[in-house]
C-alpha positions in Angstrom: 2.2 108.0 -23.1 3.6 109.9 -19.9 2.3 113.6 -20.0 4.9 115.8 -21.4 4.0 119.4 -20.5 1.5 121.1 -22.9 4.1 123.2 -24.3 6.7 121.1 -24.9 3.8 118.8 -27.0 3.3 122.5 -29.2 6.8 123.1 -29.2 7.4 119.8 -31.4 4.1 120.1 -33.2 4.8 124.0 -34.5 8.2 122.9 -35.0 7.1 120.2 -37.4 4.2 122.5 -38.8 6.9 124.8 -40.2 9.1 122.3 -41.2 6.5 120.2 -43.5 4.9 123.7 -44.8 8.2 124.4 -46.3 9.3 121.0 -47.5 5.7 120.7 -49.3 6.1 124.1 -50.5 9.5 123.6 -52.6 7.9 120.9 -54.6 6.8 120.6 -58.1 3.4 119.5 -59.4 4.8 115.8 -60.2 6.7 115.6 -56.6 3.6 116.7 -54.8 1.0 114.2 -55.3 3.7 111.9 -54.1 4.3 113.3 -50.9 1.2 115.1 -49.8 -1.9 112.4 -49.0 -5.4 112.8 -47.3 -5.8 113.5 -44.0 -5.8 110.9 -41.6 -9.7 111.4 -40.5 -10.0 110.0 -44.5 -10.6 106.1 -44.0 -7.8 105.8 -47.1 -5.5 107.7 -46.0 -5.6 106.1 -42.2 -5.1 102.6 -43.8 -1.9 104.0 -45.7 -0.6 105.6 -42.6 -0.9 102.4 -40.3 0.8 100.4 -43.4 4.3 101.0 -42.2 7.8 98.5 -43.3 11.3 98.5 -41.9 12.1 96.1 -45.0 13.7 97.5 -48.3 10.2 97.8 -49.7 8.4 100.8 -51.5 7.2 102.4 -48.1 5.0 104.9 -49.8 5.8 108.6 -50.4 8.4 110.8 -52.2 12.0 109.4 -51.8 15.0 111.5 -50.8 16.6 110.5 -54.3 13.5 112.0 -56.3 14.2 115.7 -54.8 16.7 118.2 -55.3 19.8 119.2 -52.7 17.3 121.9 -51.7 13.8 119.8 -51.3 16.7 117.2 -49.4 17.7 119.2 -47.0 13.8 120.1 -46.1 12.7 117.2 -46.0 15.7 116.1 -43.3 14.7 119.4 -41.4 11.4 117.9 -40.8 12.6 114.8 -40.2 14.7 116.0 -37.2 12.0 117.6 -35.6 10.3 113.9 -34.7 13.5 113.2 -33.2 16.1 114.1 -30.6 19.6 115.7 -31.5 21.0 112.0 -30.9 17.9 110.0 -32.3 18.1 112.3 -35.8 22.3 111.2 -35.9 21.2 107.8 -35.6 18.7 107.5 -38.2 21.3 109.7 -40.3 23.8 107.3 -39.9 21.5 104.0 -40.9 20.6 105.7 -43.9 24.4 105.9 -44.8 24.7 102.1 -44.4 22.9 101.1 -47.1 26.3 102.4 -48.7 28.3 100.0 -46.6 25.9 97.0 -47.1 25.7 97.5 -50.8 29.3 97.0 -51.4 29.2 94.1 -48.3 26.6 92.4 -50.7 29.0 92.9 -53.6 26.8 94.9 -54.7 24.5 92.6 -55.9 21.1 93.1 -54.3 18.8 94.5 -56.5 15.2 94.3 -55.1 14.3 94.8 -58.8 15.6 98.4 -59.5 18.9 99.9 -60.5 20.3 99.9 -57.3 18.8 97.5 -54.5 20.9 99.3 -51.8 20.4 103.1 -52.1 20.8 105.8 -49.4 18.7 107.6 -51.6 15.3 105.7 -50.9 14.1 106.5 -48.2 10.2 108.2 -48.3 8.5 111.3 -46.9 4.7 111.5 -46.9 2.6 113.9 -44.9 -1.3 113.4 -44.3 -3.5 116.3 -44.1 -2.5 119.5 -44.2 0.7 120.7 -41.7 -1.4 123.3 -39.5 -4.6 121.6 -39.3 -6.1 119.9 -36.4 -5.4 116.5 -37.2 -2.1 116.0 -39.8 0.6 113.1 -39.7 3.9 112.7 -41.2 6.2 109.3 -41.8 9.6 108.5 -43.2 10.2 105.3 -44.3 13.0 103.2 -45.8 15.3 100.0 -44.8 15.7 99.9 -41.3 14.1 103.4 -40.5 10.1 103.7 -40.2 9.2 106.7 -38.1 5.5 107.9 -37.5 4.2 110.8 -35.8 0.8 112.3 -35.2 -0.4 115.6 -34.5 -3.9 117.2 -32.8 -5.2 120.0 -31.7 -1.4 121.6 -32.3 0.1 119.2 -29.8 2.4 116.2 -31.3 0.6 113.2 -30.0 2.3 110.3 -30.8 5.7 109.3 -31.9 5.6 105.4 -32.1 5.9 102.8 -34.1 9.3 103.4 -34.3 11.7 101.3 -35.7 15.7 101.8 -36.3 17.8 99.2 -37.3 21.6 98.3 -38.6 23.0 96.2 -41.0 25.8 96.0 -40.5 25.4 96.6 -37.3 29.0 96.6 -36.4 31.2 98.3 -39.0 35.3 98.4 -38.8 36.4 102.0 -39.0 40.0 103.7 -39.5 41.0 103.3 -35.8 37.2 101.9 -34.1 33.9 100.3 -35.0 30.8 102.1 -35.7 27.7 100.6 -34.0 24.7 102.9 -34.6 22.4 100.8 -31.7 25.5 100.1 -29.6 23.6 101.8 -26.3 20.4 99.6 -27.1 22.3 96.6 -27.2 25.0 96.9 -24.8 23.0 97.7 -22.2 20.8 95.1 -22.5 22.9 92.5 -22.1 24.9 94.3 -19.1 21.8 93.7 -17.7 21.3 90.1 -18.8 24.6 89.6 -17.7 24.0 91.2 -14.3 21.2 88.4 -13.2 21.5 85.4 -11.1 20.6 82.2 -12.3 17.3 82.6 -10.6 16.4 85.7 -12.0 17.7 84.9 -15.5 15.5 81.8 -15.5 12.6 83.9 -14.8 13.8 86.5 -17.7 14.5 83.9 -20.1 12.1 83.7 -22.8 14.2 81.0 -25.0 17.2 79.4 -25.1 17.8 80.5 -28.5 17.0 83.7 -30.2 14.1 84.3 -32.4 15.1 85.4 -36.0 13.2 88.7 -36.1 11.3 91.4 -33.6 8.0 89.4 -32.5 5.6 92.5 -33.2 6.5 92.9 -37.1 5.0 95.8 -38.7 1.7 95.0 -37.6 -0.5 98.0 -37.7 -1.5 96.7 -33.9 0.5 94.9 -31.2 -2.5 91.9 -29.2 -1.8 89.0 -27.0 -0.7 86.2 -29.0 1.3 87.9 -31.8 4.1 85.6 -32.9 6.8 86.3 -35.7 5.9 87.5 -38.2 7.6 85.8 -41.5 9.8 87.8 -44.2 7.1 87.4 -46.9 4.5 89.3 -44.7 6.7 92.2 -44.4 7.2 93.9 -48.0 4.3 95.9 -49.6 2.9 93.0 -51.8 4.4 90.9 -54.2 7.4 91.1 -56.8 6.2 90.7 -60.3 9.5 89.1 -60.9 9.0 85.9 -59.4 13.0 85.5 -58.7 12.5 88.3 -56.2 9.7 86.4 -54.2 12.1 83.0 -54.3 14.8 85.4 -52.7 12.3 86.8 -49.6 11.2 83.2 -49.3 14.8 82.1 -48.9 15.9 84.5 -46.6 13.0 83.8 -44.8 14.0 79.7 -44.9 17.6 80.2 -43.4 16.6 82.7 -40.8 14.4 79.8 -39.4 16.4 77.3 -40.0 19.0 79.5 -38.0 17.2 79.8 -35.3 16.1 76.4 -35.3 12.4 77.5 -34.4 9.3 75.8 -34.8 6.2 76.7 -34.2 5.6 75.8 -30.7 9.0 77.7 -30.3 7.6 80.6 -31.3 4.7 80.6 -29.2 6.8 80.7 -26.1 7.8 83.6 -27.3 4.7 84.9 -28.6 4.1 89.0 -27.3 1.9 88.2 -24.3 -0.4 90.5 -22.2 0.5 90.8 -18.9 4.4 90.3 -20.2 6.1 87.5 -19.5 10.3 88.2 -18.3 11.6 89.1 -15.1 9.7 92.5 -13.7 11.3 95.5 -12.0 10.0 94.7 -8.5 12.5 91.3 -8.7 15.3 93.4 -9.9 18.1 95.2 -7.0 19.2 98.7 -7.6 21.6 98.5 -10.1 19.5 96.0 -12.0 16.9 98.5 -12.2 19.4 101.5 -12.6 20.5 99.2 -16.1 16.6 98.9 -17.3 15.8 102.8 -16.5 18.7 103.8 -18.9 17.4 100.8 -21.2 14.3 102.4 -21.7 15.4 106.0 -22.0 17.7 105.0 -24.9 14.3 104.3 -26.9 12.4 106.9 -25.8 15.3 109.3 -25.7 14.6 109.2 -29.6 12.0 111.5 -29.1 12.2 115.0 -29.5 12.5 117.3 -26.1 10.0 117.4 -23.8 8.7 114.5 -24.7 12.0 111.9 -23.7 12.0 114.0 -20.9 8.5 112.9 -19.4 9.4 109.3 -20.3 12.3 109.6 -18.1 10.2 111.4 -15.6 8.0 108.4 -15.8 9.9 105.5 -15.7 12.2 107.0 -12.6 9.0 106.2 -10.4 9.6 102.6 -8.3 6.1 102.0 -8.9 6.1 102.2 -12.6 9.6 100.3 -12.9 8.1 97.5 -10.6 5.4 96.4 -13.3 8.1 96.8 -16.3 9.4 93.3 -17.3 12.4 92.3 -19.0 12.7 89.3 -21.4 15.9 87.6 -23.3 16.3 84.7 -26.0 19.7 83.3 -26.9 23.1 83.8 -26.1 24.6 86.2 -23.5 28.0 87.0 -25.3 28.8 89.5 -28.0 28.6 88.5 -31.2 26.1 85.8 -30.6 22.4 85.6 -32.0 19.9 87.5 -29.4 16.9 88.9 -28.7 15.3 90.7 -26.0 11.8 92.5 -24.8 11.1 95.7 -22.5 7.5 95.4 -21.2 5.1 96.8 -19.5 1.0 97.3 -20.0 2.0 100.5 -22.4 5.8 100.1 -23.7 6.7 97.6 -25.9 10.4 97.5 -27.1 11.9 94.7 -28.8 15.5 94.5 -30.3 16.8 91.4 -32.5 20.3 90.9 -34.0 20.6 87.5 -35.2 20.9 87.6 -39.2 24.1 87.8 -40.7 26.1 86.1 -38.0 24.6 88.3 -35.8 25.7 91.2 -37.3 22.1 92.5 -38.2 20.1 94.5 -36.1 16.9 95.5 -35.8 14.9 97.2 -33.0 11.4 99.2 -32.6 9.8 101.0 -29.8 5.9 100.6 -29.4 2.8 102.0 -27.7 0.6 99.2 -26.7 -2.1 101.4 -26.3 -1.7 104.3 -28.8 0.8 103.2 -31.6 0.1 106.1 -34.5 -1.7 108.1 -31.4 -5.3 105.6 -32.2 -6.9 106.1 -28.9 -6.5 110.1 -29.2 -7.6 109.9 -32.7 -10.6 108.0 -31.4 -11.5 110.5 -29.1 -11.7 113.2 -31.9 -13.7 111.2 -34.5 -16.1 110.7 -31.8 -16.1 114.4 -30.8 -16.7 115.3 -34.4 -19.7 112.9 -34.9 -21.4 114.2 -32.0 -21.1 117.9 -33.1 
């Protein structure tokens, strides 16, 4: 990732330190084994860590319904430290959906428990002690997976991290809310902007793919193609009506997007990118990818957005981002697109539910969870 200054790194990592020390100190000797795991130099622990979900799966912690108003409003004082003062009202704001969507659903989605759409579950876990050299923290829940690492004191990574909306357009007394209107917006402002030449080189498909290509893969490589519905919930149901849903789901999506599998290897993640790069793009093209970008990485907290944007204002960099779409250019239509370069990796998908579904993650090619710094220390140790 761009160097933020060192401060602004300890600034977010003390800032976190305190938060989790008192969210972990208001809990109860049932709650804590729940939230507090190993720390992330503990093979076990690392595997749980990189298992992240975006689906409305048990994502592994202690849910916000499971804790008091008190232990609540902790836990969402840590969780606002990982993110901006605009990233933090947009994950606020998704987790109120799952109001909206329940009663959308008729409130018939169960996901076999008493209520299948529940504001309430959504899961804090911290790894390691807060304070220590190496220590993690994730929430997790539908449409919100949010992972941040921390060494030596300095918040090191911030990524994977996924929002997403359904719905992702909502009527309201007198407007619409749209929780990733900026994301998507943008994006196809910029689609929009491109001559046929350029869009040819930027089109990835005709017709949108039914999903984000990278999944919740622990790691993003060269080749990755869609992952399917079934892949993306932490095991099986036991109630084998639950597994026929997924599988369905799964079936229409595809059927949808009228992919097959050579379709999805044309859009398959690819390394060098394919799409349209920076360098082919004039001014206010690339003016439209810069503020693109920093609507992803503006989710981070502080200093950190702010070295992104420090970043990605260089011509150089820009000229080796590329820019990808599949689908339809006009609102309301299935799309997809993809922001790449050799260390970003943003994809955004709104296809499901008359494309009125959203999902969308920002990743680190390089260092999703923070893997090469952690790297770097687990060798340092062994040679001590």
């Amino acid at each position: 990732m761009p160097d933020p200054p060192a401060a602004g790194r300890e600034e977010a990592a003390t800032a976190m330190a305190a938060a989790a020390t008192a969210w972990l100190g208001s809990l109860n000797k049932d709650q804590l084994p729940l939230a507090a795991y190993d720390s992330p130099l503990h093979p076990d622990a690392e595997a749980e860590r990189l298992r992240w979900f975006y689906t409305p799966t048990e994502h592994g912690g202690l849910a916000v319904r499971d804790q008091s108003a008190r232990q609540q409003s902790l836990a969402m004082q840590l969780v606002a430290t990982g993110l901006s003062t605009a990233g933090y009202a947009t994950v606020a704001t998704v987790m109120g959906l799952e109001n909206v969507l329940d009663q959308l659903e008729g409130w018939t989605v169960h996901w076999g428990r008493q209520r299948g759409r529940d504001p309430g579950l959504y899961w804090l876990r911290v790894f390691g002690r807060p304070g220590d050299r190496v220590w993690a923290w994730r929430l997790g829940g539908h449409h919100i997976s949010l992972n941040n690492l921390v060494v030596a004191g300095r918040l090191i990574s911030t990524t994977p991290c996924f929002i997403g909306a359904d719905p992702a357009t909502t009527e309201l007394l007198g407007g619409t809310l749209r929780p990733l209107q900026g994301p998507e917006d943008t994006a196809r402002q910029l689609a929009r902007s491109l001559d046929a030449g350029q869009f040819g080189r930027a089109l990835l498909h005709p017709s949108a793919v039914s999903d984000i290509v990278s999944g919740n893969r622990p790691h993003v490589r060269h080749g990755d193609t869609m992952m399917h519905m079934q892949d993306l919930w932490r095991g099986h149901f036991e109630d084998p009506r639950l597994d026929r849903i997924v599988h369905d789901i799964d079936r229409r999506a595809e059927a949808g997007s009228g992919y097959t599998e050579s379709d999805h290897a044309s859009v398959a993640i690819m390394i060098p990118p394919k799409g349209i790069s920076g360098r082919d793009l004039d001014e206010d093209q690339r003016h439209l990818l810069r503020r693109l970008i920093t609507q992803y990485t503006g989710r981070a907290p502080g200093d950190l957005a702010d070295a992104y944007d420090t970043h990605y204002a260089s011509d150089t960099v820009l000229d080796h981002v590329h820019f990808g779409w599949a689908g339809s250019k006009d609102p309301g239509k299935p799309h997809y697109y993809r922001v790449q370069d050799p260390r970003i990796l943003i994809e955004y998908d709104n296809t499901q539910r008359q494309a009125n579904h959203a999902h969308s993650v920002w990743r680190d090619l390089t260092s999703d969870f923070g893997l090469d710094v952690l790297a770097a220390h687990r060798a340092h140790l062994a040679h001590e």
